[in-house]
C-alpha positions as CSV (number, residue, x, y, z in Angstrom):
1,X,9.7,218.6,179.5
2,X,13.5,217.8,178.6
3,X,13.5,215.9,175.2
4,X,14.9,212.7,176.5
5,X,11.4,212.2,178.1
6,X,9.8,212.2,175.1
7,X,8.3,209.3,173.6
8,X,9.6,209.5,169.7
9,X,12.9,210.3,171.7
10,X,13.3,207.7,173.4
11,X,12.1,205.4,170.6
12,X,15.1,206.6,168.4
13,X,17.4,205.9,171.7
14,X,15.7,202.2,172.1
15,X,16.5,201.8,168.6
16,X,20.0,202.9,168.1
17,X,20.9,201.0,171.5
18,X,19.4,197.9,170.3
19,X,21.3,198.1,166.7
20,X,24.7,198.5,169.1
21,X,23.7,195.9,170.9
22,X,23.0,193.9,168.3
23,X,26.6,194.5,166.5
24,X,28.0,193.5,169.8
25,X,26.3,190.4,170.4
26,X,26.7,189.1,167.0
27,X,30.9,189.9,167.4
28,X,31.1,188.3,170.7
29,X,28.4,185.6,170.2
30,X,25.7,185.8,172.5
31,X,22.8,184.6,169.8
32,X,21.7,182.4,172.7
33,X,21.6,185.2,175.4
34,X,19.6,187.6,173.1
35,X,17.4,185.1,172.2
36,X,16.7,184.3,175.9
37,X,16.9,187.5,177.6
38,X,16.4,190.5,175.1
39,X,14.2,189.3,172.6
40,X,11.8,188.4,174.4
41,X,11.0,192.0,175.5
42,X,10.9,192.7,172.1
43,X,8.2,189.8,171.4
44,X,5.9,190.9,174.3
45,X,5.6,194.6,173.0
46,X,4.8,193.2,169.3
47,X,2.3,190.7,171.1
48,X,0.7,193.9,172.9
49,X,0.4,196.0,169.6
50,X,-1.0,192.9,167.8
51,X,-3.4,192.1,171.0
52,X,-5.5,195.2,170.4
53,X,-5.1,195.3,166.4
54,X,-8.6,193.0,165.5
55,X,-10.8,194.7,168.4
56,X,-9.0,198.1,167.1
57,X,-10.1,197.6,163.8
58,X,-13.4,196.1,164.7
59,X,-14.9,199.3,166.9
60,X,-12.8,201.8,164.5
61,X,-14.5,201.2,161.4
62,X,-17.9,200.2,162.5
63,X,-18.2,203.3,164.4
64,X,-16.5,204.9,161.7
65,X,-19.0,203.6,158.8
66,X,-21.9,204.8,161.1
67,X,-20.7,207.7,162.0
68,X,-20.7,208.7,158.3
69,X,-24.5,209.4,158.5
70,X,-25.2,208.4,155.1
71,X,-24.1,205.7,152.3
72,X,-23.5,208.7,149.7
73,X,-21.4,209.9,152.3
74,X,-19.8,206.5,152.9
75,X,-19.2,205.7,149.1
76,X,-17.7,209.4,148.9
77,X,-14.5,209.1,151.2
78,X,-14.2,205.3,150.6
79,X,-14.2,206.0,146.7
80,X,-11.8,208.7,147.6
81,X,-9.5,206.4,150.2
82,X,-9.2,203.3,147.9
83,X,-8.7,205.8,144.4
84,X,-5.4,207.1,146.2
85,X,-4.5,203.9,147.5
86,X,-4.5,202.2,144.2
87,X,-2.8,205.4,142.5
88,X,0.4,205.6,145.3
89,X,0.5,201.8,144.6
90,X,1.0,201.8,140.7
91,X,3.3,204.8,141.3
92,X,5.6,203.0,143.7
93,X,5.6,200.5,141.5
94,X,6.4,202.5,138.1
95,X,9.2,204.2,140.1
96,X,10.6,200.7,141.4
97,X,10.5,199.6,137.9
98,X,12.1,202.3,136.6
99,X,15.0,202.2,139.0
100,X,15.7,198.1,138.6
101,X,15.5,199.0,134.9
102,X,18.0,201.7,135.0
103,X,20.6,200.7,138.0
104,X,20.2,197.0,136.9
105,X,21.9,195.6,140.3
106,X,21.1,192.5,138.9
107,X,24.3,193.0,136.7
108,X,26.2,193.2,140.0
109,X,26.2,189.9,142.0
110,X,28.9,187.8,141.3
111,X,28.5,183.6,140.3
112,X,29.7,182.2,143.6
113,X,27.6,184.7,145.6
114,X,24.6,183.1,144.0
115,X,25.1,179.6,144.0
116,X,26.0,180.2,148.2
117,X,23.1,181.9,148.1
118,X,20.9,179.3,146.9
119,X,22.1,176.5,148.9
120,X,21.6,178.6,151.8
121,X,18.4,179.4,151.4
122,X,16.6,176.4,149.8
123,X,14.5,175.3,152.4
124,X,13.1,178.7,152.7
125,X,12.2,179.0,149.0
126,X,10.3,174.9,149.4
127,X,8.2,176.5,151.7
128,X,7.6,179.3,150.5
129,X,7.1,178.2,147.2
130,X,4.3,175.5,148.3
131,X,2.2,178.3,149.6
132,X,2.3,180.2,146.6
133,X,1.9,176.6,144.3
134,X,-1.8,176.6,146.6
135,X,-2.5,180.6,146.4
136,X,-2.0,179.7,142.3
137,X,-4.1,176.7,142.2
138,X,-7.0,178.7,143.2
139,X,-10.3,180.0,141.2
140,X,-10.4,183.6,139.6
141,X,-12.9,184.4,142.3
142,X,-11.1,182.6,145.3
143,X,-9.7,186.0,146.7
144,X,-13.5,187.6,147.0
145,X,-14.6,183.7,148.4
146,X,-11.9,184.5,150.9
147,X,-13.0,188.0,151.9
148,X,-15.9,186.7,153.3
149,X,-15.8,183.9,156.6
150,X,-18.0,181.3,157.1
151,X,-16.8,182.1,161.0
152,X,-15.8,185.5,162.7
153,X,-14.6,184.1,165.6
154,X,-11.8,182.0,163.5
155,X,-11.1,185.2,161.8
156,X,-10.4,187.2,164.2
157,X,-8.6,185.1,166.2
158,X,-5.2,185.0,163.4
159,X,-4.0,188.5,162.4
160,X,-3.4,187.0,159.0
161,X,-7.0,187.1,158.3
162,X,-7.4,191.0,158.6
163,X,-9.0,191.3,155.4
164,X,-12.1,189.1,156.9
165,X,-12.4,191.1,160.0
166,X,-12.1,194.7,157.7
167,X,-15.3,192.9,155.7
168,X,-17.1,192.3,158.7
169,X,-16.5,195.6,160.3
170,X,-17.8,197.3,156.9
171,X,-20.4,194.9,156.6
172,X,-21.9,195.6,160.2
173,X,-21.1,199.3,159.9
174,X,-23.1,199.7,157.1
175,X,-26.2,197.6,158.2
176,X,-25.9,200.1,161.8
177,X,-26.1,202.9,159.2
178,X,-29.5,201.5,157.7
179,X,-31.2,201.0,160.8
180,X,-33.0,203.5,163.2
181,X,-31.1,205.7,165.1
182,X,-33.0,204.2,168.6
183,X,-32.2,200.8,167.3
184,X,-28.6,201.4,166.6
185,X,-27.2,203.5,169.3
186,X,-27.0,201.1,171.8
187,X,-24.7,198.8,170.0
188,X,-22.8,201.9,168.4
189,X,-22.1,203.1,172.6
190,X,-20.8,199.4,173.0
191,X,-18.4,199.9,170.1
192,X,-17.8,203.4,171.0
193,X,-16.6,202.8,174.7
194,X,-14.6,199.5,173.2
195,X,-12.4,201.8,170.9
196,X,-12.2,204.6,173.7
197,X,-10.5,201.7,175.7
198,X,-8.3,200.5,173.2
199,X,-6.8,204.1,172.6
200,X,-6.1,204.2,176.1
201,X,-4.4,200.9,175.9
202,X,-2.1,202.1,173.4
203,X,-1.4,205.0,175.8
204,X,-0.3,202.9,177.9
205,X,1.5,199.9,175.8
206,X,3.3,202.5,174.0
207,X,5.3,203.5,177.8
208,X,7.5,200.4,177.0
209,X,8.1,200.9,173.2
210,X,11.1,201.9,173.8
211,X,12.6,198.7,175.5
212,X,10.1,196.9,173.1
213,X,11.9,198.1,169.9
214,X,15.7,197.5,171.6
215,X,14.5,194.3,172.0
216,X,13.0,193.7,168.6
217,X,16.2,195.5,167.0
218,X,18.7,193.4,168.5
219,X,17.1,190.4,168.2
220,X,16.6,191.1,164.4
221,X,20.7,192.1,163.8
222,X,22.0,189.3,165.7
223,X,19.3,186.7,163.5
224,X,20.7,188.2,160.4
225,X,23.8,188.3,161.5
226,X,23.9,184.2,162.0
227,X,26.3,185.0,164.9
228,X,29.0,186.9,163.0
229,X,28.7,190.4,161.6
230,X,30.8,189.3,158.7
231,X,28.0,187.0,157.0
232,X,26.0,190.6,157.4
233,X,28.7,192.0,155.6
234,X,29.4,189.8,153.0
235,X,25.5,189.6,152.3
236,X,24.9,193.3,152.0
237,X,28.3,194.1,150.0
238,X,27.2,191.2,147.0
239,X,23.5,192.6,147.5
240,X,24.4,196.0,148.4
241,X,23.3,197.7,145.2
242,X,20.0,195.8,145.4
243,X,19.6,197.3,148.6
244,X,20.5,200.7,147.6
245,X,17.9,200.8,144.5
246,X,14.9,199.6,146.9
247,X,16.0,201.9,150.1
248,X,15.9,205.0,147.0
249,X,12.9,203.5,145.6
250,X,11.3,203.8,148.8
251,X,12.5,207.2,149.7
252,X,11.3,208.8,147.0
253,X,8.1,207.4,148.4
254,X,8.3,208.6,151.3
255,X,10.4,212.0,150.7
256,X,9.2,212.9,147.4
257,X,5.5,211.9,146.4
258,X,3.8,211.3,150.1
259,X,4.7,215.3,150.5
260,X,3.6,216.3,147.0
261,X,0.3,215.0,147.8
262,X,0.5,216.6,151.3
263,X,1.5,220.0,149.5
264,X,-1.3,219.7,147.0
265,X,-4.3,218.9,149.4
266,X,-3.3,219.9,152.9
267,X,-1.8,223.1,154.5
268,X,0.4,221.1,156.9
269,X,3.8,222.0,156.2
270,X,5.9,219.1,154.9
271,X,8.3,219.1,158.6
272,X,5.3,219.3,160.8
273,X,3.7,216.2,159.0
274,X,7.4,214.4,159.4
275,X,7.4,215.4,163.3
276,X,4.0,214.4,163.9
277,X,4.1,211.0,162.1
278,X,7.7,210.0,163.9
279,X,6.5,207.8,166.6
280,X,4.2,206.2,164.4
281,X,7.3,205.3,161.9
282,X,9.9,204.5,164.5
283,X,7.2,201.8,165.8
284,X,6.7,200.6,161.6
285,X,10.7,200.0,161.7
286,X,11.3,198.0,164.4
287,X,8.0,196.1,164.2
288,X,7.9,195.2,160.7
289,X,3.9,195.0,160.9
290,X,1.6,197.8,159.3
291,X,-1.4,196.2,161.2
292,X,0.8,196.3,164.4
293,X,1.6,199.5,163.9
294,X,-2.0,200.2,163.3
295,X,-2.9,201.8,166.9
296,X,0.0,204.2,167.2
297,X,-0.6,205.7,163.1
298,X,-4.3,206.0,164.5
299,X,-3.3,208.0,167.4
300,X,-0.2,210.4,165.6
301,X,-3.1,211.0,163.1
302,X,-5.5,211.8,165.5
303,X,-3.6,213.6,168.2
304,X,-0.9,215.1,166.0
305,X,-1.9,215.6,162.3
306,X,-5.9,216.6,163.5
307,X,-7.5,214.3,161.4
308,X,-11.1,213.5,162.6
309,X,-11.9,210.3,164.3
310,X,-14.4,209.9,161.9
311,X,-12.4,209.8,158.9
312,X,-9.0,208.0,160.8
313,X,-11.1,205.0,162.0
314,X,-12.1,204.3,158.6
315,X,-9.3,205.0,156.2
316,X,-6.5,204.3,158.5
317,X,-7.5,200.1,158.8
318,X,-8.1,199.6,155.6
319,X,-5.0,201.5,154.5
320,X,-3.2,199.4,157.4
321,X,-5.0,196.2,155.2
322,X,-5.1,197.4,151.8
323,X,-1.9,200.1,151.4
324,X,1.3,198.4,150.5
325,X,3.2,200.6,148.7
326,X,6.2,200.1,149.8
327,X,5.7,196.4,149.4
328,X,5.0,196.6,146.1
329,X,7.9,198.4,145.2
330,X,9.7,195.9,146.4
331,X,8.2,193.2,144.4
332,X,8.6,194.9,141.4
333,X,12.5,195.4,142.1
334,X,12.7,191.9,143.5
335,X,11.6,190.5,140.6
336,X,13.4,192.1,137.7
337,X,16.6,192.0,140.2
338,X,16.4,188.3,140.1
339,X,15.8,188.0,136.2
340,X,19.2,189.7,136.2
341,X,20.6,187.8,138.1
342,X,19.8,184.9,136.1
343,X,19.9,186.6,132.7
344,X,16.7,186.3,132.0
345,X,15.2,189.6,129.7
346,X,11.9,190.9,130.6
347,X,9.6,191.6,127.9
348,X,7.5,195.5,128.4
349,X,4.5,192.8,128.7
350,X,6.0,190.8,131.4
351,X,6.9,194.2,133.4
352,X,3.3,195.6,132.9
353,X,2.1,191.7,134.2
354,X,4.1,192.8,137.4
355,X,2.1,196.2,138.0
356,X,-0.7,194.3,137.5
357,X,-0.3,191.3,140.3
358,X,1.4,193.7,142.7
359,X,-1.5,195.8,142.7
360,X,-4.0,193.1,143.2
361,X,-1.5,191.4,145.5
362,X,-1.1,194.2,147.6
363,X,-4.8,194.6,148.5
364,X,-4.7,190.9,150.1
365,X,-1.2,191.0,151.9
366,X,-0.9,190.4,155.3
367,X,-0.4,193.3,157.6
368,X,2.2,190.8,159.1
369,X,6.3,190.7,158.8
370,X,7.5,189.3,155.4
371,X,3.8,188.4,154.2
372,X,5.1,190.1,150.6
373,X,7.4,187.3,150.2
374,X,5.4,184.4,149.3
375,X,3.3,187.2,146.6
376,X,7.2,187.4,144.9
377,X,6.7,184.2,144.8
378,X,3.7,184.2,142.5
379,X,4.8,187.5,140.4
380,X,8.1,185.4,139.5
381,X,6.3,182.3,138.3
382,X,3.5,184.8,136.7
383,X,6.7,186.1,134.6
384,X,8.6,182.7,134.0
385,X,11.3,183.3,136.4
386,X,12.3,180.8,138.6
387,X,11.1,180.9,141.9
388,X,14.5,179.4,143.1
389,X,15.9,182.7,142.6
390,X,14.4,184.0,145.8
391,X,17.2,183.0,147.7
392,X,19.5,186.1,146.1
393,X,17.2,188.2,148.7
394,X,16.0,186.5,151.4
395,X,19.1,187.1,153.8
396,X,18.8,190.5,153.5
397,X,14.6,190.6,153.7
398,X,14.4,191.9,157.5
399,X,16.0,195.1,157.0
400,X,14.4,195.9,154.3
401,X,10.6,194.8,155.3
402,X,11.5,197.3,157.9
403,X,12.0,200.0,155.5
404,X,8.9,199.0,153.3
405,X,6.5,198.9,156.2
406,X,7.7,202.0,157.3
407,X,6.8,203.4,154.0
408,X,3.7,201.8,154.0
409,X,2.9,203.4,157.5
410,X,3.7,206.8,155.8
411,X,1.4,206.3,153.1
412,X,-1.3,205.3,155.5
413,X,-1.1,208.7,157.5
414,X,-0.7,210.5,153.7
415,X,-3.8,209.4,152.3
416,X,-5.9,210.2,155.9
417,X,-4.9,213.6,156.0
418,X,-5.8,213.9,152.0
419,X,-9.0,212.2,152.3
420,X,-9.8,214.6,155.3
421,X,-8.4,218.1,153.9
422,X,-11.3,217.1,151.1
423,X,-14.0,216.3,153.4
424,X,-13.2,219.5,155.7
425,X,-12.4,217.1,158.4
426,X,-8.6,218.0,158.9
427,X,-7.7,220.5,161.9
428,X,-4.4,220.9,162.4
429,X,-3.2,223.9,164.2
430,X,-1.0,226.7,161.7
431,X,-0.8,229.8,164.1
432,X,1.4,227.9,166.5
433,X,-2.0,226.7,168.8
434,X,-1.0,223.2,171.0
435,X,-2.1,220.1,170.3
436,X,-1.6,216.6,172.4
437,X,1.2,214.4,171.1
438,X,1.7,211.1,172.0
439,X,4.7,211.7,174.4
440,X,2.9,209.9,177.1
441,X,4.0,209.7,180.5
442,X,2.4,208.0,183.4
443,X,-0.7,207.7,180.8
444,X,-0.3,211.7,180.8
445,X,-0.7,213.2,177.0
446,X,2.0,216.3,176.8
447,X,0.5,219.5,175.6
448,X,3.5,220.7,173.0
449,X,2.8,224.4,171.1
450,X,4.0,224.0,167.4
C-alpha cells in the first residue's frame, strides 16, 4: 500500500494542512468562516472519540479485572501500574523543577508584557479562580467522597467524572471476580461483545481523523491567533523561553525516560515503539484529551506494541485517568515561572509542597483539554503566589496542553508495555513477523511486516 494511504500518514498531512490553514486564516481573517465551516469537523471527530470513551472504559476494565482470574493477580499488576505511574509523575516533576530552576524564564518577560497580559486575561483567571476557591474549601477526605457516586447514570453521562466511572468499573470487575464462574459469564459475554463493538467503532471513527484533526488544528491557531498571527507572535516571543523550558521538559519525557524504561523492561526497540505509538500521539496533539484519545492508545497498544487485552483494558484507562505526567510538569514550571515573574522566591519547602499537590492533583485531573489549569490554580495559592499571575500563560495554554497530553499519551502506552513485559503478557514480533496496525481502510486492518 503507498504510504499516503496510511492512517498515521495521513494524520501528520491533516495536521500540517490544518496548521497552514490556520496561519492563513488568521492573516486574512476568516475567524468567522473557520468557526462555521472547518471547526466543526473538527468538533464532531472529538465528539466521536469522546462518545465511546465512558462505555470504552466501562467493558475494558471490568472484563479486564475479571479476566485477571484472581485478586492476588489483580493487586499484582495494579500495584505494579499505579507504582510506575506515581514514579514517571514525581520524575516529570523533579525534571520540570529543575529546568524552571535553572533556565529561570521567569527572569525573561518584560513589565508591559505582564500588565497586557493580565488585563487580557482577567476574566479567565475569576473563573478559574472560583473553582479552585470551591476545590479548596473542601474536607481532607472530599477527593475519596468524590470517587464514589451516589448515581452512575449522572457519572457517566459528563466525561469530567471519569474517575467515578474508573471506580465503578473496578468496583463491579472485582465483585464478577468473586462470584461463580456460571453466575458471572453471562454478564462478562455482555461486556465482552460491548468492548468488541467499541473497537470496531474506533476502526471506523478513526477513517475521518484525518479531516477531524485539520479541523481541530485550524480551529485551535486561528483562536489563539485572535484573528492576527501577530498577537501569536508577540505572545510566544515575551513567553517564548517559557515555552522552550516546558516543550524540553516534556521531551525529555518523552525521548529520554519513557525509552529508558522501555530499554530496561521490554525488548522492543526504542524506533519500533515510536512507530507503533504514532497514530495514537498524532490523535493526543490535535485533540488535547487523554480520555479522548483513550480508544486509539488502546488499539496501537494492542494491535502494534502486542500488549494483551487483558493487561491494556486495565492499565491503559486508568493511566488515561490517573497518568498526567506531562501535566504535572507543567504545573511545576508554571508555577515557579510565575513567582518569577513576580519576584517572588521559593523556599526548597514550597518547591517540595508543589511535588506534593501535583502528584495528588494529577490522580483527579480531568482527562479533558486544559482540566490542569484550574489545579495551577490551587498549587499557586498552596505556595502564596498569586493566582492572578495565571494570566502570563494562559494565551499560550492550547499549544502546549497539546504537547503535555501528548506526553501523557506516551506515558500511558510506556507503562502498558512495562507492566506486561513483567507479567509475560507482551508479544511483540522481533524476527520481522507482521502484525496489524491501525492503517484502516474501508474498516480493513493492513497487515505490515516489521
Amino acid at each position: 500500500m503507498p504510504w499516503y494511504k496510511k492512517l498515521h500518514w495521513q494524520i501528520i498531512i491533516g495536521l500540517v494542512l490544518g496548521l497552514v490553514y490556520g496561519v492563513v486564516a488568521a492573516s486574512a481573517g476568516w475567524g468567522q468562516f473557520t468557526s462555521d465551516w472547518v471547526a466543526p469537523f473538527g468538533t464532531i471527530f472529538l465528539n466521536l472519540l469522546q462518545l465511546i470513551a465512558v462505555p470504552l472504559i466501562l467493558a475494558s476494565l471490568i472484563v479486564g479485572v475479571a479476566s485477571l482470574g484472581d485478586l492476588e493477580q489483580l493487586s499484582r499488576i495494579g500495584g505494579k501500574t499505579l507504582g510506575i505511574y506515581i514514579l514517571t509523575t514525581t520524575i516529570a516533576l523533579v525534571i520540570g523543577l529543575v529546568l524552571v530552576n535553572t533556565l529561570q524564564p521567569g527572569r525573561t518577560v518584560p513589565q508591559e508584557m505582564r500588565t497586557q497580559l493580565e488585563q487580557k486575561y482577567q476574566g479567565d483567571i475569576e473563573q478559574n479562580m472560583e473553582v479552585a476557591e470551591q476545590a479548596e474549601g473542601r474536607g481532607p477526605l472530599q477527593p475519596l467522597v468524590d470517587i464514589v457516586p451516589s448515581n452512575f447514570f449522572e457519572s457517566a453521562s459528563d466525561n469530567g467524572n471519569m474517575l467515578q466511572v474508573v471506580f465503578v468499573a473496578l468496583f463491579l470487575g472485582v465483585v464478577l471476580l468473586l462470584l461463580p464462574g456460571e453466575k458471572s459469564e453471562p454478564l462478562l459475554a455482555v461486556f465482552d461483545s460491548l468492548f468488541e463493538a467499541i473497537i470496531k467503532a474506533v476502526e471506523i471513527i478513526m477513517l475521518t481523523a484525518p479531516v477531524g484533526v485539520f479541523g481541530l488544528l485550524a480551529d485551535a491557531i486561528t483562536s489563539i491567533a485572535a484573528e492576527s498571527p501577530a498577537d501569536l507572535a508577540s505572545l510566544l516571543g515575551a513567553l517564548g523561553f517559557y515555552c522552550l523550558t516546558v516543550v524540553i521538559g516534556l521531551a525529555i519525557m518523552v525521548f529520554v525516560v519513557y525509552p529508558i524504561f522501555m530499554r530496561l523492561f521490554t525488548s522492543i526497540s526504542i524506533a519500533d515503539y515510536f512507530r507503533a505509538i504514532a497514530p495514537a500521539q498524532l490523535v493526543a496533539f490535535s485533540t488535547s484529551s487523554s480520555g479522548g484519545t483513550l480508544p486509539v492508545t488502546m488499539e496501537v497498544s494492542e494491535k502494534n506494541l502486542g500488549v494483551s487485552e487483558q493487561v491494556s483494558s486495565f492499565v491503559l484507562p486508568l493511566g488515561a485517568t490517573v497518568n498526567m505526567d506531562g501535566t504535572a510538569l507543567y504545573q511545576a514550571v508554571s508555577a515557579v515561572f510565575i513567582a518569577q515573574v513576580l519576584g517572588i522566591s521559593l523556599a526548597f519547602t514550597q518547591q517540595l509542597n508543589i511535588v506534593l499537590i501535583a502528584v495528588l492533583a494529577s490522580i483527579g485531573t480531568a482527562a479533558v483539554p486544559s482540566a490542569g489549569i484550574v489545579m495551577l490554580v490551587v498549587i499557586l495559592e498552596s505556595i502564596g503566589v498569586p493566582s492572578a499571575g495565571l494570566a502570563l500563560i494562559l494565551g499560550v495554554d492550547r499549544p502546549l496542553d497539546m504537547l503535555r497530553t501528548t506526553n501523557n499519551v506516551t506515558g500511558d502506552t510506556m507503562v502498558a508495555s512495562v507492566v506486561a513485559a513483567t507479567e509475560n503478557q507482551l508479544n511483540f514480533p522481533t524476527n520481522g513477523v507482521s502484525v496489524a496496525t491501525t492503517d484502516v481502510q474501508g474498516g480493513v486492518r493492513e497487515e505490515t511486516a516489521r
